[in-house]
DRENPA-3360 file (N, C-alpha, C; in nm, 2 decimals, always signed):
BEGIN
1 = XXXXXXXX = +0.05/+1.10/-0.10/+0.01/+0.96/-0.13/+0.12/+0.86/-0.11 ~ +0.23/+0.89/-0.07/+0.38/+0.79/-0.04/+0.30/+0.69/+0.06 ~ +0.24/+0.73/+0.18/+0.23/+0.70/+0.26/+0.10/+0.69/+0.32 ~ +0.02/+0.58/+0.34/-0.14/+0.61/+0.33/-0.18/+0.67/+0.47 ~ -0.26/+0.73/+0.51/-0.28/+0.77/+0.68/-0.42/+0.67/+0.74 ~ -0.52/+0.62/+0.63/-0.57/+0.53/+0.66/-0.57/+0.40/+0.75 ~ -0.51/+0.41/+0.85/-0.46/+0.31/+0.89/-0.57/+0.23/+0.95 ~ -0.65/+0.19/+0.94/-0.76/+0.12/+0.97/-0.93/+0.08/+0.86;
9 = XXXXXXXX = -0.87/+0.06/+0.76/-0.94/+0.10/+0.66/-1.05/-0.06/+0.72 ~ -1.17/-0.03/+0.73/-1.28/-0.09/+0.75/-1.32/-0.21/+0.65 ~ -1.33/-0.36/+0.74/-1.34/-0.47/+0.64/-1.53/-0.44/+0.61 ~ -1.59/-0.38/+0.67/-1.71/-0.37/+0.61/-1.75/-0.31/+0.50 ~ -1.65/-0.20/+0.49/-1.69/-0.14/+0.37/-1.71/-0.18/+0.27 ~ -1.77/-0.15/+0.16/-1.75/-0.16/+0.02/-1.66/-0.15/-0.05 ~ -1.63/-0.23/-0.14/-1.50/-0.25/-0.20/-1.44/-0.10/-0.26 ~ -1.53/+0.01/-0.34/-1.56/+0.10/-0.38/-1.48/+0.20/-0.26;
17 = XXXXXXXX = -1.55/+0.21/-0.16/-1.48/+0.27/-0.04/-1.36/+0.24/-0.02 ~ -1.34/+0.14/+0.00/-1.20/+0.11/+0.05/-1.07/+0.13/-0.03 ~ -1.14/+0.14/-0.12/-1.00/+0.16/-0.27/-0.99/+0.28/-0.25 ~ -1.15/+0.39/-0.25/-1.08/+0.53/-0.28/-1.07/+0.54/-0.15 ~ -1.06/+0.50/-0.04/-1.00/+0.55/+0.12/-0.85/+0.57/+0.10 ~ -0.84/+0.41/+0.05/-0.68/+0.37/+0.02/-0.55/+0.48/-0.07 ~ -0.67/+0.51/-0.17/-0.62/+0.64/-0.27/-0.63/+0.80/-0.16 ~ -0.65/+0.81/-0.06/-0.67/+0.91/+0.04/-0.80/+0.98/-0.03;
25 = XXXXXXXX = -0.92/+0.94/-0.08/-1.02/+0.99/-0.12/-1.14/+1.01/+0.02 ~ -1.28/+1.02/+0.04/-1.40/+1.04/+0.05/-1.49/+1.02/+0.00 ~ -1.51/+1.00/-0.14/-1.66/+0.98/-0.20/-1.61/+0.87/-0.32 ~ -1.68/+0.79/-0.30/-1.71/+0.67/-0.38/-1.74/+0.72/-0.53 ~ -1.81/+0.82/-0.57/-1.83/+0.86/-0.67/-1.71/+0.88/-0.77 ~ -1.59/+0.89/-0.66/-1.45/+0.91/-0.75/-1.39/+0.77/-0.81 ~ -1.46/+0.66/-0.74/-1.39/+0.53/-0.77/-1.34/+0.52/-0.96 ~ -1.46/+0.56/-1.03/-1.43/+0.52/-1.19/-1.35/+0.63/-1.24;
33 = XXXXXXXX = -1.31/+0.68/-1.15/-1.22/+0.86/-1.26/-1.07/+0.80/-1.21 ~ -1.07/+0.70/-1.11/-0.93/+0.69/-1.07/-0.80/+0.64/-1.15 ~ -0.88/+0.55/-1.21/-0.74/+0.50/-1.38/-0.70/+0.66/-1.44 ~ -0.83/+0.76/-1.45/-0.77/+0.87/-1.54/-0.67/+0.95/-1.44 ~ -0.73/+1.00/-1.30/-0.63/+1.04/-1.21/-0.49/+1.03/-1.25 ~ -0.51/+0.91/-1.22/-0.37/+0.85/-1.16/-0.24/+0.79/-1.32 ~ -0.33/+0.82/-1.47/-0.25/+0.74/-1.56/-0.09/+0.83/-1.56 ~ -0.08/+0.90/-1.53/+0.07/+0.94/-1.52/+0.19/+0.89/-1.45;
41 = XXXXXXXX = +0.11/+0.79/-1.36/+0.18/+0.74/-1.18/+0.22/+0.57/-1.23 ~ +0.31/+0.55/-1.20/+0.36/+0.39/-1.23/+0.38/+0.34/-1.04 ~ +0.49/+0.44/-0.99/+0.47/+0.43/-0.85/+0.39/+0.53/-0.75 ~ +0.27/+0.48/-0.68/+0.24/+0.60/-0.59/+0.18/+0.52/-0.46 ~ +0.26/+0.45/-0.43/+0.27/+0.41/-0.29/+0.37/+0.39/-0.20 ~ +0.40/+0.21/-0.18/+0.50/+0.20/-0.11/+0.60/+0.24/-0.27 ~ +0.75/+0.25/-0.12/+0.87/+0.24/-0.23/+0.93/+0.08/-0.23 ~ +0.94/+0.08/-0.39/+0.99/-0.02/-0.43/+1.17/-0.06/-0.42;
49 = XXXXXXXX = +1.21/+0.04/-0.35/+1.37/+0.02/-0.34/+1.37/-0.05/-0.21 ~ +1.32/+0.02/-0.11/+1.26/+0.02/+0.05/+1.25/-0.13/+0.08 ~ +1.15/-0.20/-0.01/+1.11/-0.32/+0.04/+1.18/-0.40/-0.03 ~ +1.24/-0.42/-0.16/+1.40/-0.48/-0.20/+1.49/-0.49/-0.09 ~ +1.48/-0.42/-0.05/+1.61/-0.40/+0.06/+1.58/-0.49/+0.13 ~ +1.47/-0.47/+0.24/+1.41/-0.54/+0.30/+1.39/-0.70/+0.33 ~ +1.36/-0.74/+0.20/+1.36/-0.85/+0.16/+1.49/-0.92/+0.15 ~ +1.59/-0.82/+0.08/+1.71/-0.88/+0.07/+1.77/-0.97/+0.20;
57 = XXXXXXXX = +1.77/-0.83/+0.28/+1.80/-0.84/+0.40/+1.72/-0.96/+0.52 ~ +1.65/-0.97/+0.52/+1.55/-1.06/+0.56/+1.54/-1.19/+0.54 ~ +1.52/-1.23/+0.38/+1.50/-1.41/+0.35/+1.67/-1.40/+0.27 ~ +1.69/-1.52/+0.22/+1.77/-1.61/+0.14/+1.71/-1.69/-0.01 ~ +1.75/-1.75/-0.07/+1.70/-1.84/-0.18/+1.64/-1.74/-0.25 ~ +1.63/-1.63/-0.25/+1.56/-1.56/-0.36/+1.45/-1.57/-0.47 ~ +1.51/-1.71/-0.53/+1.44/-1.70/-0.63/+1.36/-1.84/-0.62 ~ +1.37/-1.85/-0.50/+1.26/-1.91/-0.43/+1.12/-1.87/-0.34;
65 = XXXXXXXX = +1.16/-1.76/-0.36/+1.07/-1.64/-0.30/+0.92/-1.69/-0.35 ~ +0.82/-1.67/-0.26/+0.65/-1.67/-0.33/+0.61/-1.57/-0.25 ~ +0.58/-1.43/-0.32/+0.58/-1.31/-0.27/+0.37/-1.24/-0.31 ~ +0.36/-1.24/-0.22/+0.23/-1.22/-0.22/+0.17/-1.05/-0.19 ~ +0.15/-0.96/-0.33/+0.14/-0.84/-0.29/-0.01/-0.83/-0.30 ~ -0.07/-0.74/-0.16/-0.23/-0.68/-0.19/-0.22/-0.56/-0.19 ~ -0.35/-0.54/-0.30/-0.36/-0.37/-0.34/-0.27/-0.37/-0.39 ~ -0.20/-0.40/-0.49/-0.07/-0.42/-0.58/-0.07/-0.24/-0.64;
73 = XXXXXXXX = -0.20/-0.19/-0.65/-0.19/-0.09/-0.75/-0.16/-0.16/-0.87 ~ -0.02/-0.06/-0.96/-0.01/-0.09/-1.04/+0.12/-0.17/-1.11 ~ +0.13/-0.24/-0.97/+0.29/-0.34/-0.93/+0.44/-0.33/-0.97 ~ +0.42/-0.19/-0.91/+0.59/-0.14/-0.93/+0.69/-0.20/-0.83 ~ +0.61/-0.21/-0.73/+0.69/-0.31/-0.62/+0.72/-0.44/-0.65 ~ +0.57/-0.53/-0.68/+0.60/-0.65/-0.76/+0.70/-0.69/-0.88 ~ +0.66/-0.59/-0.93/+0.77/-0.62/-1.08/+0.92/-0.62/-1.06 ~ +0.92/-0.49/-0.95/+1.10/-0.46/-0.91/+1.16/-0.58/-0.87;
81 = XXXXXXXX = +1.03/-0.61/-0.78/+1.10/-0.76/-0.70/+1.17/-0.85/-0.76 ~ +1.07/-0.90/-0.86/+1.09/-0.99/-0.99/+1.20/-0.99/-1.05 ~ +1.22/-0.86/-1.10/+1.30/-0.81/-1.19/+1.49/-0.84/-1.08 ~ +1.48/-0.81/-0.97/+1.62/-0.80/-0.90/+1.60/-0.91/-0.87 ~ +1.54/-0.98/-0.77/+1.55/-1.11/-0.73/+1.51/-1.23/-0.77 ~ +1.46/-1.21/-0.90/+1.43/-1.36/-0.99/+1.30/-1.41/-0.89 ~ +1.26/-1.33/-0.84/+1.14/-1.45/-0.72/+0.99/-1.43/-0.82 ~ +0.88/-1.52/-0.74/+0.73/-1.52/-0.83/+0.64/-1.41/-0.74;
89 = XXXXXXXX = +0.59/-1.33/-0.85/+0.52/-1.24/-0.73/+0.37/-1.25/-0.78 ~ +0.29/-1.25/-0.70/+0.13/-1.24/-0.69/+0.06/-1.16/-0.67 ~ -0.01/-1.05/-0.73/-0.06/-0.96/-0.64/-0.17/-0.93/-0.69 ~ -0.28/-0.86/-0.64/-0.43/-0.82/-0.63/-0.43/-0.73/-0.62 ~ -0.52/-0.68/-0.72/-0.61/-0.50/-0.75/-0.72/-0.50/-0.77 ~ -0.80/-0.42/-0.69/-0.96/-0.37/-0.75/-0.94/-0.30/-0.85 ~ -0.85/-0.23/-0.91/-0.89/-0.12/-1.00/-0.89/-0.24/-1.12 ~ -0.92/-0.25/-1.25/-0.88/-0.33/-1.39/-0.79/-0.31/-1.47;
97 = XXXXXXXX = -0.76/-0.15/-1.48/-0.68/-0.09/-1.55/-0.53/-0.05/-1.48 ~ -0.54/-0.04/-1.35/-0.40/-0.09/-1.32/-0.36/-0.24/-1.34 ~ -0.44/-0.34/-1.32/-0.37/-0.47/-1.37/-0.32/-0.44/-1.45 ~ -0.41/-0.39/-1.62/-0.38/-0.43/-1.74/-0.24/-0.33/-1.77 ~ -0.24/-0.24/-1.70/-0.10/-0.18/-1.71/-0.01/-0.27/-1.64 ~ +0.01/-0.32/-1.47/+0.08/-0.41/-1.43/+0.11/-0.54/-1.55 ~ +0.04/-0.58/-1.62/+0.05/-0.69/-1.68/+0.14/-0.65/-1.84 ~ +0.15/-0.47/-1.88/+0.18/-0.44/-1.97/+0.35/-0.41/-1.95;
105 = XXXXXXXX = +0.35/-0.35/-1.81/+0.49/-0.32/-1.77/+0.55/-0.46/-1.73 ~ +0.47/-0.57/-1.71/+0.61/-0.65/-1.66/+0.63/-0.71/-1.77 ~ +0.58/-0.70/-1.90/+0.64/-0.79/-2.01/+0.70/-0.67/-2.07 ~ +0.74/-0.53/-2.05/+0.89/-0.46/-2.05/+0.96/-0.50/-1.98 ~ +0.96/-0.51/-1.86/+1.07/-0.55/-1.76/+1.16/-0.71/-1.77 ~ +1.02/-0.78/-1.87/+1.06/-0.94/-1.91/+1.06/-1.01/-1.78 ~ +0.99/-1.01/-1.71/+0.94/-1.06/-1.57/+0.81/-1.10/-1.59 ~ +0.72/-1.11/-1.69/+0.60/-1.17/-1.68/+0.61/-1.33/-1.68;
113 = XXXXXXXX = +0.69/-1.39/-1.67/+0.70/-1.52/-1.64/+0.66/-1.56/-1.52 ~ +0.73/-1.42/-1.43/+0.77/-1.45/-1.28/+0.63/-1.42/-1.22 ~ +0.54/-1.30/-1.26/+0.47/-1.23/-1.26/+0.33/-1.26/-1.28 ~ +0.22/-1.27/-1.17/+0.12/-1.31/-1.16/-0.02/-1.19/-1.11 ~ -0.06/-1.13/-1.17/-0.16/-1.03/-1.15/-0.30/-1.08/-1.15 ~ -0.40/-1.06/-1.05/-0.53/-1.06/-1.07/-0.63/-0.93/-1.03 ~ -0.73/-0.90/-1.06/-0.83/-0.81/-1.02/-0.93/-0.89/-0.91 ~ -0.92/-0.83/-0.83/-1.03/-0.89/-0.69/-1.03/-0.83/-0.58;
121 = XXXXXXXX = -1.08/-0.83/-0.55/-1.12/-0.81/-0.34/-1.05/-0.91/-0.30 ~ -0.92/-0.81/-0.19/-0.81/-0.90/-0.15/-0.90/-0.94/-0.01 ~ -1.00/-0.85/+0.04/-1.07/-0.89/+0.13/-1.18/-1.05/+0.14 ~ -1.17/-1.08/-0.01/-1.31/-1.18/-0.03/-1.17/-1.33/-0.06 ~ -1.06/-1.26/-0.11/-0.97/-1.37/-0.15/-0.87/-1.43/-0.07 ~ -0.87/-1.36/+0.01/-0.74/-1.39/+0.14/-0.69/-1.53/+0.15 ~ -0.85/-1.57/+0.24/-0.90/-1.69/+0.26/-0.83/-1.81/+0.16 ~ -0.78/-1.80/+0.04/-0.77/-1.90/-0.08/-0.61/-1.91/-0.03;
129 = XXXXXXXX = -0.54/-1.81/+0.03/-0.36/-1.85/+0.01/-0.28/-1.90/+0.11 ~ -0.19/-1.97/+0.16/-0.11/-2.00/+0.21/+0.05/-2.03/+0.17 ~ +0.11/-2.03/+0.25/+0.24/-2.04/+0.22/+0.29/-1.99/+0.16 ~ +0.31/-1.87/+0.16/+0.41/-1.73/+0.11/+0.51/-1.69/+0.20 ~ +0.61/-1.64/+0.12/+0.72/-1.64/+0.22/+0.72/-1.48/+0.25 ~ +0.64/-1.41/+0.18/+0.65/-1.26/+0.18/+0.53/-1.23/+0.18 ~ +0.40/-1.13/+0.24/+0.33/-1.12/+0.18/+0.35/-0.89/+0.22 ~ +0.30/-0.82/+0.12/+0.33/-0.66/+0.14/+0.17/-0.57/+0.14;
137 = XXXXXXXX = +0.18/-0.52/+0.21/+0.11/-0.42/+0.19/+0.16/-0.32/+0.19 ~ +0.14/-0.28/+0.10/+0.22/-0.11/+0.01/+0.19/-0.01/+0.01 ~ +0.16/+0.05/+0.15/+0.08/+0.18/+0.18/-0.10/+0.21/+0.17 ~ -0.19/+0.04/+0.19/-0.26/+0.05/+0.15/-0.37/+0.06/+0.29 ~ -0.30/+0.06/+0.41/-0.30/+0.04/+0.55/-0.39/-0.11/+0.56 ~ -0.37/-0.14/+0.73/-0.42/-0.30/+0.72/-0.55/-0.26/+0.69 ~ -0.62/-0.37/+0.57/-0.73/-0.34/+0.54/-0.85/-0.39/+0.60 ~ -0.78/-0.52/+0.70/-0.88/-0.63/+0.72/-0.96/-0.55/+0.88;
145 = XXXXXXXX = -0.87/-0.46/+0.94/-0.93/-0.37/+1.05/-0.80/-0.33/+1.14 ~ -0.81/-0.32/+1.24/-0.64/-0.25/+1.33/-0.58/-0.38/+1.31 ~ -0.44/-0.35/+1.36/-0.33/-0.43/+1.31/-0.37/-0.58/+1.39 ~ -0.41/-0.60/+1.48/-0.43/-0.74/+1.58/-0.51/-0.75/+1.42 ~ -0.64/-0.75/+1.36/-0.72/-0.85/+1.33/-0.61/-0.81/+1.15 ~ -0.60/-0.76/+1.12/-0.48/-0.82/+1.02/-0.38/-0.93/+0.99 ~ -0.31/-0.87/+1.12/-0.18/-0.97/+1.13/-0.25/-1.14/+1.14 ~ -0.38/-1.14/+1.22/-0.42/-1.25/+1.27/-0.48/-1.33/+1.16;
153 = XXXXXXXX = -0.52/-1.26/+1.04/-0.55/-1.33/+0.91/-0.45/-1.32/+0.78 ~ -0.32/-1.24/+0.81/-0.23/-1.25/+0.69/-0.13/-1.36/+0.79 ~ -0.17/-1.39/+0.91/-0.01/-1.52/+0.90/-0.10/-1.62/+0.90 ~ -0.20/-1.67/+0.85/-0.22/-1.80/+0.80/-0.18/-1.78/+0.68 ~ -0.16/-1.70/+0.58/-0.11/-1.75/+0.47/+0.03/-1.72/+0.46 ~ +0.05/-1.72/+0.54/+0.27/-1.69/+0.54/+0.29/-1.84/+0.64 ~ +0.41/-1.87/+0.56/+0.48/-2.02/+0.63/+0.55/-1.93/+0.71 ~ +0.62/-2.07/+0.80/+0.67/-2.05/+0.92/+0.78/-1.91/+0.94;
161 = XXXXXXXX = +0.87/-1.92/+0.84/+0.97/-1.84/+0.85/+0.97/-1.73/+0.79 ~ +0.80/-1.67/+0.67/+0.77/-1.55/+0.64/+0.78/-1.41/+0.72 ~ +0.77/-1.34/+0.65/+0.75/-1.19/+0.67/+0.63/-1.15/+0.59 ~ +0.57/-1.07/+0.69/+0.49/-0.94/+0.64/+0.55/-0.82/+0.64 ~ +0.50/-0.72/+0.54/+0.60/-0.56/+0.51/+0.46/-0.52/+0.50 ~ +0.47/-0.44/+0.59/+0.38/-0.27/+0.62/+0.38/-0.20/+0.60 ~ +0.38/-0.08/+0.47/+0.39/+0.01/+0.43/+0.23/+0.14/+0.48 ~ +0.30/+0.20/+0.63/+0.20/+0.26/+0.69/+0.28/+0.43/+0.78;
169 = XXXXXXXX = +0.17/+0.48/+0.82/+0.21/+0.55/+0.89/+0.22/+0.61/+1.09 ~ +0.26/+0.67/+1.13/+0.27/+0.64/+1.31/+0.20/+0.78/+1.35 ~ +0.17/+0.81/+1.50/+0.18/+0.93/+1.50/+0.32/+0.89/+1.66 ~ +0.38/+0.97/+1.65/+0.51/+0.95/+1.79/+0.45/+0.95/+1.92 ~ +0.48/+0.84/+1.99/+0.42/+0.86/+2.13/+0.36/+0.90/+2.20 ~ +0.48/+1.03/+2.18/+0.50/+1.17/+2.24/+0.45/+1.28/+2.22 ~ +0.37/+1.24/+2.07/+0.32/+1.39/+2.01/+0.19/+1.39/+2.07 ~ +0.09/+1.55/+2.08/-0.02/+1.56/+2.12/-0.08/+1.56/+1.99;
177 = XXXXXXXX = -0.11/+1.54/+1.85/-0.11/+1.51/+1.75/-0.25/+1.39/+1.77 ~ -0.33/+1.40/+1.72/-0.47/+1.27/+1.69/-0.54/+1.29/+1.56 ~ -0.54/+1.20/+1.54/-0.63/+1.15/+1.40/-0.71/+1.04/+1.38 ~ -0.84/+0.96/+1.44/-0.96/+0.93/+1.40/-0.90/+0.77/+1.33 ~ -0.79/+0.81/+1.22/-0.74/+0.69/+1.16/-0.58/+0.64/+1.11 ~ -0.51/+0.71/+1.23/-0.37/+0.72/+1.25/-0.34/+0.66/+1.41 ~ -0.27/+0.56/+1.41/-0.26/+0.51/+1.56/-0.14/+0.54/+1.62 ~ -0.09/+0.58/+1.72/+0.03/+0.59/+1.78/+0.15/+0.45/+1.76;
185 = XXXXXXXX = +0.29/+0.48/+1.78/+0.36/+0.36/+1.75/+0.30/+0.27/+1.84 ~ +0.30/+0.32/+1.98/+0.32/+0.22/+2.12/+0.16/+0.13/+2.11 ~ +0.05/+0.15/+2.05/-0.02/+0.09/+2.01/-0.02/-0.06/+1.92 ~ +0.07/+0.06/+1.83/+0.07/-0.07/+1.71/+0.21/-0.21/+1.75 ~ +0.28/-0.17/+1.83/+0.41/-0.24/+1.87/+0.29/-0.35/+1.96 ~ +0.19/-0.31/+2.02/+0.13/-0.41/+2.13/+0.04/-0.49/+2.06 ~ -0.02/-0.47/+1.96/-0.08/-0.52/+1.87/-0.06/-0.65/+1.80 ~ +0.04/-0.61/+1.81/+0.18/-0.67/+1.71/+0.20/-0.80/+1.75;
193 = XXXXXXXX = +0.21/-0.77/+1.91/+0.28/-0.82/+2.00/+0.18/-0.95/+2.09 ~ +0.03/-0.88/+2.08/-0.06/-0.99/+2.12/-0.09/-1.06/+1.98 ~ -0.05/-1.09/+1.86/-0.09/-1.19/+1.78/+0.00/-1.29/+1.78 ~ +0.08/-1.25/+1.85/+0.22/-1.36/+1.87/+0.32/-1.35/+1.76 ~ +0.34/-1.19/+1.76/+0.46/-1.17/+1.60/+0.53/-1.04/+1.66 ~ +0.63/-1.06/+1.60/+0.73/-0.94/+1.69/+0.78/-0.86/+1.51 ~ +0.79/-0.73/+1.56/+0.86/-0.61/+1.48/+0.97/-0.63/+1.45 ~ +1.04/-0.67/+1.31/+1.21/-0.72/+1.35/+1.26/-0.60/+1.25;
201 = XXXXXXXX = +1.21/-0.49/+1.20/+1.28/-0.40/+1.10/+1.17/-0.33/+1.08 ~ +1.27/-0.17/+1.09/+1.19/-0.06/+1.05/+1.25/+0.05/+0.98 ~ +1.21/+0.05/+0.86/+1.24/+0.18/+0.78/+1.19/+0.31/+0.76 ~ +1.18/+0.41/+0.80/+1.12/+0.53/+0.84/+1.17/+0.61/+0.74 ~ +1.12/+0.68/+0.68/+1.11/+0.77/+0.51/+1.11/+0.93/+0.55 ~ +1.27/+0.96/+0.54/+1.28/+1.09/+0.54/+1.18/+1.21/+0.52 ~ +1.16/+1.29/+0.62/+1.06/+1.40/+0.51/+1.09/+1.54/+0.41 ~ +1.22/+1.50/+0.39/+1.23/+1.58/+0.26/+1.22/+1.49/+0.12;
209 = XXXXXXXX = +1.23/+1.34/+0.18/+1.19/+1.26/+0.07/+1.04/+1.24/+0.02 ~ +0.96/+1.24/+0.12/+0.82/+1.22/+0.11/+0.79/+1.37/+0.06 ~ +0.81/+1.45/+0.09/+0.80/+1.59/+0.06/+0.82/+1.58/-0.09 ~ +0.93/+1.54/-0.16/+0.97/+1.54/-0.33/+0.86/+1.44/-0.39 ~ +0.83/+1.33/-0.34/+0.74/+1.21/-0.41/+0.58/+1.30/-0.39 ~ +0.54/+1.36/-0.26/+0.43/+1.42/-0.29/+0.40/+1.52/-0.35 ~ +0.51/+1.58/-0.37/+0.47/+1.69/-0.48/+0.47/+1.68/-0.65 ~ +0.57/+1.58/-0.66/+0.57/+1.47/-0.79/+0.40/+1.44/-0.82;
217 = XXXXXXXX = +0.38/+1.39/-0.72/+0.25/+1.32/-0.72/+0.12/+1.41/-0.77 ~ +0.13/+1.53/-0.63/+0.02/+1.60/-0.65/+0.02/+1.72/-0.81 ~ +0.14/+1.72/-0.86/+0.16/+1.77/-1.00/+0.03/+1.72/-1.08 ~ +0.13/+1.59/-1.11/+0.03/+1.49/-1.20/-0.14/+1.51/-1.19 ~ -0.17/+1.49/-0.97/-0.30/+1.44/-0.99/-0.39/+1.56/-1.01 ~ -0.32/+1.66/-0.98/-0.40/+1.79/-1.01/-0.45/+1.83/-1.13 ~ -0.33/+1.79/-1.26/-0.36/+1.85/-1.34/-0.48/+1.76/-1.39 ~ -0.44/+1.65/-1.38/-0.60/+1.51/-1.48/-0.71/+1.56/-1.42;
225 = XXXXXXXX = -0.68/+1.60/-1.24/-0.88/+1.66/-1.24/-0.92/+1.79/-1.27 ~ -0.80/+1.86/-1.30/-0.84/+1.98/-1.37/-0.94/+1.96/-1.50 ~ -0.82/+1.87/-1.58/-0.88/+1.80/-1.69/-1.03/+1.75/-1.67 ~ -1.10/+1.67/-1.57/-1.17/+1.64/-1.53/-1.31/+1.69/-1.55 ~ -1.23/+1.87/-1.48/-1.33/+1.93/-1.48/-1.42/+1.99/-1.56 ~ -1.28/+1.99/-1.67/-1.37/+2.06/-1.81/-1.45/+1.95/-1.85 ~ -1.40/+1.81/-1.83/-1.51/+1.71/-1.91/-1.60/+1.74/-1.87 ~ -1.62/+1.75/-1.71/-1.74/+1.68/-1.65/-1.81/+1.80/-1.50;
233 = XXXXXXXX = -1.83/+1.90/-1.60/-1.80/+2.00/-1.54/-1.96/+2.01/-1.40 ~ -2.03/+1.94/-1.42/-2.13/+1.87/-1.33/-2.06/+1.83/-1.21 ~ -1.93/+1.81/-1.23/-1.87/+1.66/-1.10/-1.75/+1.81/-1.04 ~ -1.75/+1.89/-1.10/-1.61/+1.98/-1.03/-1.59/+2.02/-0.89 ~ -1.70/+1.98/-0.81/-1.66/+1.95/-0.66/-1.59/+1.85/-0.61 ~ -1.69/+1.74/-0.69/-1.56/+1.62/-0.65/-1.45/+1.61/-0.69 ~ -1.43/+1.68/-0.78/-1.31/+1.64/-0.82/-1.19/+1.81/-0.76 ~ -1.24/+1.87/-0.76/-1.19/+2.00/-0.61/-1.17/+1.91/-0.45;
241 = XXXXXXXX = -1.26/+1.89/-0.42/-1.25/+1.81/-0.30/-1.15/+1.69/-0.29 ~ -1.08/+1.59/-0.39/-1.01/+1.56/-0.42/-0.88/+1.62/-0.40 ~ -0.86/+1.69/-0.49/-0.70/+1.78/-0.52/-0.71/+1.85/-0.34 ~ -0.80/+1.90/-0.25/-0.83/+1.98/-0.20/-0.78/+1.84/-0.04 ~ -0.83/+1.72/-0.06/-0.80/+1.59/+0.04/-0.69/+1.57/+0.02 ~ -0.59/+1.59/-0.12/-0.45/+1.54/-0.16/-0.34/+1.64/-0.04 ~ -0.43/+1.72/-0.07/-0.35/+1.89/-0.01/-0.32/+1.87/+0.18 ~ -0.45/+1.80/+0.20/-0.47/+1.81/+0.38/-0.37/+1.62/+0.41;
249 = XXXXXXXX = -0.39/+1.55/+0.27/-0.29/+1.45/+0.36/-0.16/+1.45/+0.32 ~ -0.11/+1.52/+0.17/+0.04/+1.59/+0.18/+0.09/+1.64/+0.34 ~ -0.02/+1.72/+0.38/+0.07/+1.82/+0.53/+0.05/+1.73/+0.62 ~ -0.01/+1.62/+0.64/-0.01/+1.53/+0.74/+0.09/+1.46/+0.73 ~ +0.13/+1.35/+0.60/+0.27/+1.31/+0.61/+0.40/+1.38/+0.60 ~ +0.36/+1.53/+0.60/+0.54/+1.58/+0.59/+0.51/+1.65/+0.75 ~ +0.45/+1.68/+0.74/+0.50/+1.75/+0.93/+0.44/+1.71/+1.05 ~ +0.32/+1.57/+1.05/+0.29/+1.55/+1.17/+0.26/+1.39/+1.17;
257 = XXXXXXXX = +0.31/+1.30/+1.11/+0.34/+1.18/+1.15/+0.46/+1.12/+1.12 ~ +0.49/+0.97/+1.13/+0.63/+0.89/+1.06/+0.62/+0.83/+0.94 ~ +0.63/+0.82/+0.87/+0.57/+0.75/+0.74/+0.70/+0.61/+0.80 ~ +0.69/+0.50/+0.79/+0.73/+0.36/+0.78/+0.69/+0.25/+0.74 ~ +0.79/+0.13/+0.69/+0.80/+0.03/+0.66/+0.82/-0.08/+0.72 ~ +0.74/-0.12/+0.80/+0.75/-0.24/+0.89/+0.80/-0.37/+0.84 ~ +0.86/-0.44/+0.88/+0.89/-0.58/+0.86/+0.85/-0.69/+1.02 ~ +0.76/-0.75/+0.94/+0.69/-0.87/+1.08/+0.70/-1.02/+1.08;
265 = XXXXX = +0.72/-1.09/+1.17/+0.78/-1.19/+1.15/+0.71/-1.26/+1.27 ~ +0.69/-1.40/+1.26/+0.60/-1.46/+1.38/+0.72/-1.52/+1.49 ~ +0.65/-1.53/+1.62/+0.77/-1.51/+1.71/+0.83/-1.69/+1.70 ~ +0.90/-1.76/+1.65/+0.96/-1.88/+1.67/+0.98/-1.92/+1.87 ~ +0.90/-2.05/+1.87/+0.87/-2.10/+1.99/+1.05/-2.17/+1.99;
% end
């Protein structure tokens, strides 16, 4: 779950869908068990050190930053940001109960000043923002459809000299490797490249590292649907099928794609 393989998550779907796609799920039916899943996980997306960096590296004024995260989850990226770089961060979740945790953790961190959370369809809200100097998606892949019709609706709300951060995955050129909803790099570089925004940084995630965070992960999520099962002992396929989808997109991001962090930037005339 470091790394989503969804890379084309469907603007038609249902909001329902799209969240458990995002979570590497299949059945909608899992949408309401997902707060219990996942209550052990603070981070299980992008990394939050990864896009610090990034950022650092990237803008200036810092704490002039207006940082716009979707699919925030449960805003361990957002908060980090906050927390190091004094900047205001914004971010959007369908789930309710990761806000209400997002909104519990940043007044640990003493960043809820900085710190702005809502619950929504980042699909239905887009439309309302402009002028962010950052905006991230955090392993949630582009949601709005392949990367051209993405990019083509997240730089209206990024000013001139913004960045977008991609937290997605590739499959290599080179490899004979296909997946349905994993695009090759050489694809996504052209993509990129007909919306009139160029690739200026790329962070690519070890796989003995992705290997440690997935198995971190799949610990936790195994044992809450075990748990699951005994509650809800009617549902123990879905919730098998689950642990059993965690298992088939663990082996996909450790030995047959790239997991990265894109940094995008509109091409200056």
């Amino acid at each position: 779950m470091t790394q989503k393989t969804n890379s084309e998550c469907n603007i038609s779907k249902s909001l329902e869908e799209s969240v458990v796609l995002a979570l590497d799920g299949s059945d909608t039916e899992l949408f309401p068990f997902l707060p219990y899943i996942l209550q052990d996980l603070w981070e299980f997306g992008a990394d939050p050190e990864i896009i610090i960096d990034l950022v650092r590296k990237h803008a200036d004024n810092y704490s002039d930053l207006k940082i716009l995260d979707l699919g925030c989850g449960k805003a361990a990226v957002s908060i980090k940001l906050a927390k190091e770089l004094n900047c205001k961060c914004f971010g959007i979740e369908a789930i309710d109960e990761f806000i209400q945790f997002a909104n519990n953790k940043a007044k640990e961190y003493g960043v809820d000043h900085l710190c702005n959370f809502e619950v929504n369809d980042i699909r239905g809200i887009i439309s309302e923002f402009s002028q962010f100097d950052v905006i991230i998606l955090g392993a949630i892949g582009p949601v709005f459809g392949d990367y051209s019709s993405t990019l083509k609706i997240l730089s209206k709300c990024l000013n001139r000299n913004g960045m977008i951060i991609i937290d997605d995955s590739y499959i290599e050129d080179d490899s004979d490797y296909t997946h349905p909803l994993i695009q090759k790099k050489e694809s996504i570089l052209q993509q990129i490249n007909e919306t009139g925004m160029l690739l200026v940084d790329e962070v690519t995630i070890p796989k003995e590292e992705i290997k440690s965070s997935d198995d971190y992960i799949f610990t936790h999520l195994r044992r809450r649907c075990i748990e699951l099962i005994d509650k809800h002992p009617n549902k123990r396929q879905l919730f098998n099928n689950y642990i059993k989808k965690q298992e088939e997109e663990n082996d996909i991001l450790e030995t047959k794609v790239v997991s990265s962090t894109f940094v995008i930037k509109k091409k200056q005339e």
